[in-house]
N, C-alpha and C positions, 0 to 999 in steps of 0.2 A: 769651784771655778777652776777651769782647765786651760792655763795659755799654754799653747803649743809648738810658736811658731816666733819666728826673733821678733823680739819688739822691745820698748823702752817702758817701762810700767814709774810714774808716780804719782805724790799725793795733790791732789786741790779741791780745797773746801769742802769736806766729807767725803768728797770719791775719789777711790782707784782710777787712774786714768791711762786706757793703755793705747800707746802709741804705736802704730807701725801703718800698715798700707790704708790703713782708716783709722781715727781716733774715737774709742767708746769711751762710757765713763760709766761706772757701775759702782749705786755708794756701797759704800765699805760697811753699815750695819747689816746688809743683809749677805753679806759673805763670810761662810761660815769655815768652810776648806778653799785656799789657793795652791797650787800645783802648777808650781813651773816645772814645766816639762821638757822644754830646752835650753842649752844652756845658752844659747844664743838673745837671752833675754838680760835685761838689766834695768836693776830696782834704784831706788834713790833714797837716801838713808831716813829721809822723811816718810815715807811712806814704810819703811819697815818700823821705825817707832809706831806708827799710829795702827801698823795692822795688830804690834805688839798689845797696844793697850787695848785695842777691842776685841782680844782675845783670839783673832784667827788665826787656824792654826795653817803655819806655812810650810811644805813639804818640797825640796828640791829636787830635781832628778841629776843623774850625772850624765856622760858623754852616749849612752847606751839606750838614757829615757824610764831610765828604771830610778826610784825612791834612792836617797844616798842621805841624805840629811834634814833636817826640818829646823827650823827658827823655835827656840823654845823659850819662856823668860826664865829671867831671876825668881821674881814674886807674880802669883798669881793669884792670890788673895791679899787682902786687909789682914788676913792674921796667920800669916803662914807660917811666920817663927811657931805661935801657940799648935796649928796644926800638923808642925812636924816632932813638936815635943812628943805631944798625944801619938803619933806615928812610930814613936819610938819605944814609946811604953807598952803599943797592942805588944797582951801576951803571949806564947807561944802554944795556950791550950786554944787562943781566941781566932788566929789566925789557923791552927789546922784546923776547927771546924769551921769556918769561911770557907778555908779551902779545898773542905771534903764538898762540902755544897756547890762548891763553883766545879769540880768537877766532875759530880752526879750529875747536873745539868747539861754538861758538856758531853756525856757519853746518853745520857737519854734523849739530845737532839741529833745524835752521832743515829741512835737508834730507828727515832722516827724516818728520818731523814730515808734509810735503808726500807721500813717499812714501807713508805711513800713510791718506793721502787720496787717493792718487793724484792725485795733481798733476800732469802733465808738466812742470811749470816746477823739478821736482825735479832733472832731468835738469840744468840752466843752475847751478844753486845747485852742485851735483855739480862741474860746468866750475869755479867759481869758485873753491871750496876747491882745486882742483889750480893754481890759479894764484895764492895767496897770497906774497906776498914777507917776506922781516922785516919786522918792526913792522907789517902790512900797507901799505905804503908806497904801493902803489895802490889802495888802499880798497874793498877785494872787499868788506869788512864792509858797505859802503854799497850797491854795486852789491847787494848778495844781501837787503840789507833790503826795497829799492824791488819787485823782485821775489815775491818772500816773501810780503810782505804785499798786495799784490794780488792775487795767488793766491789767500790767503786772505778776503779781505775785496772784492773786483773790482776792476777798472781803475781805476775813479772814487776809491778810498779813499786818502786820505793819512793821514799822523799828524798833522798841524795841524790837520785839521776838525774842528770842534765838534758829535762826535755821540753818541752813546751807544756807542758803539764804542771809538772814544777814550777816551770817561770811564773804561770797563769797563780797558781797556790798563791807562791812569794810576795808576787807583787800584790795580789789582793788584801795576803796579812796586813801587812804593810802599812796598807792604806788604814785599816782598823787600828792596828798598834797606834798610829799616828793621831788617828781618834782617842783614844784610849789616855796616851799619852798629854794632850792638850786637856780633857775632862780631870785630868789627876792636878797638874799643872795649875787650873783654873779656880778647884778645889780647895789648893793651899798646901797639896801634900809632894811628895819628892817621889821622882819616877825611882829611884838606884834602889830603897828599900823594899823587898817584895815579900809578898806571902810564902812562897813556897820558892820562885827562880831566884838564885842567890849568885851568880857569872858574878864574876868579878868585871868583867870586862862587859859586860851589860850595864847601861846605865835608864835599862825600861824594863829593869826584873817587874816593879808593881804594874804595870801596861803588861806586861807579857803573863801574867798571875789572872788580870780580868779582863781579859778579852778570851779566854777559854772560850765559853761556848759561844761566841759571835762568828769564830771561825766556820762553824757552818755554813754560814751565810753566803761563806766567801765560797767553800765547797760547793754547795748546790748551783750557783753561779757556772764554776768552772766547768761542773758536771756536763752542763748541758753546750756548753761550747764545743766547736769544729777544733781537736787537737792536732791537726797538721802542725799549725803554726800559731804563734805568742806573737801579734802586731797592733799598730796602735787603735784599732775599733773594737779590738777585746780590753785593752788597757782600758779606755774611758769607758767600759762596763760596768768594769770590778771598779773604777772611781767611783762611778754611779749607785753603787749598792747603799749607798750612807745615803740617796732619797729613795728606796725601796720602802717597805710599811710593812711591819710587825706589832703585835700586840703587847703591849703592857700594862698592868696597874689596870687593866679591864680598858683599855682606850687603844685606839689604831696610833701608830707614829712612827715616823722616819725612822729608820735606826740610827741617825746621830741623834736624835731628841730622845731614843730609847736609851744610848747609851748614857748619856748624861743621868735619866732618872737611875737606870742599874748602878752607875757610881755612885752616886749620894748616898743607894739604898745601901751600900756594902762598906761606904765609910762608916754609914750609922748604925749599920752590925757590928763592925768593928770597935766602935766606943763606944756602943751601950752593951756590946759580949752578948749581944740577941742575934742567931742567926738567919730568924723567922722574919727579919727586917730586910733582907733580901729581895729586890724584885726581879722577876726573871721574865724574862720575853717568851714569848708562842708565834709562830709561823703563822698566817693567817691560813 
């Protein structure tokens, strides 16, 4: 759910109620992302407790309309003290093979994705996943990015430039992280400890660890968009990709219901040290 536009948002009797040149009411079980998107909008501390406890996750924008912060809780299980002990304890062989897996995936959707276009440079990214090490320890992730995204975007593009391209990237991670970050949250576990991102000044190292290969998602997206310009009917796109449909576990489903099953599947890799418990999504 995407408010846009100034209005007064609170709670009564299970529904969000949002106030402004019309008054809707939309109940709150069935809202799974809220997105205020200007800052001209203002909540009532009722209503953030109760989105708190049903879990939705709330993403704010700042003066520009772009992601700046989100509402996150304390506790977001029954046993989250126990689930961050266990968080503490995955060990260091358990968590580089989670994270060789998470981004063999990440570079074989990096692959397809260029096959699907015909790429040639499909062919190199192909090379790279056959020569991943543990942990990737020579950083094919890096090598297959530089590539990747040239292919896509030409020779000339980086991820530093400041263009509408970038924007389009940014904000779509973003939007995933934010997914990612609520599924961890919800789970019982603490975003700051991560697999492999370790920032200090990150506090969504383990969101930014599994959300790896989802970012396609948000690529193919941008791929196919008009790059003059980054405005707001491309934003509520890239919002929209968390009701798009991909395949998991042999079933079609949103990719916010995809990502909830992929986290469970990698917490229970993680504390059974099985990394065949993994479930990974397919493009349909």
């Amino acid at each position: 759910m995407v408010i846009s536009n100034s209005a007064k948002l609170d709670f009564q009797m299970g529904y969000l109620v949002v106030r402004s040149a019309e008054t809707t009411k939309i109940f709150i079980n069935e809202i799974g992302t809220l997105l205020i998107e200007s800052t001209a909008v203002s909540l009532t501390a009722a209503l953030l407790s109760e989105l708190i406890k049903k879990k939705v996750k709330v993403i704010f924008c700042d003066e520009k309309r772009n992601p700046s912060s989100e509402l996150v809780p304390y506790y977001g299980s029954h046993d989250t003290s126990e689930k961050v002990r266990s968080q503490i304890m995955w060990s260091e062989d358990t968590k580089s093979a989670v994270w060789t897996e998470i981004v063999s995936d990440k570079i074989r959707k990096q692959k397809e994705f260029l096959d699907y276009l015909n790429k040639s440079e499909a062919e190199l990214l192909g090379n790279y996943l056959k020569e991943i090490k543990f942990a990737d320890e020579s950083n094919r992730e890096g090598h297959a990015a530089k590539v990747y995204f040239n292919a896509l975007f030409g020779k000339e593009f980086t991820r530093t430039s400041d263009n509408p391209i970038n924007a389009a990237l940014n904000y779509g991670y973003s939007i995933i992280l934010s997914a990612f970050t609520r599924e961890i949250v919800v789970n019982g576990y603490i975003t700051q400890l991560g697999l492999f991102h370790d920032n200090m000044f990150n506090q969504f190292n383990l969101a930014s660890d599994l959300m790896e290969p989802f970012r396609i998602i948000v690529d193919r997206t941008v791929y196919n968009m008009d790059h003059t310009e980054f405005n707001h009917e491309k934003k509520m796109e890239l919002v929209n990709i968390l009701n798009d449909e991909v395949i998991i576990g042999a079933r079609s489903e949103f990719v916010a219901n995809a990502i909830k099953i992929y986290c469970k599947s990698v917490f229970n890799a993680l504390n059974d040290k099985d990394v065949s418990l993994i479930k990974l999504y397919e493009v349909p």
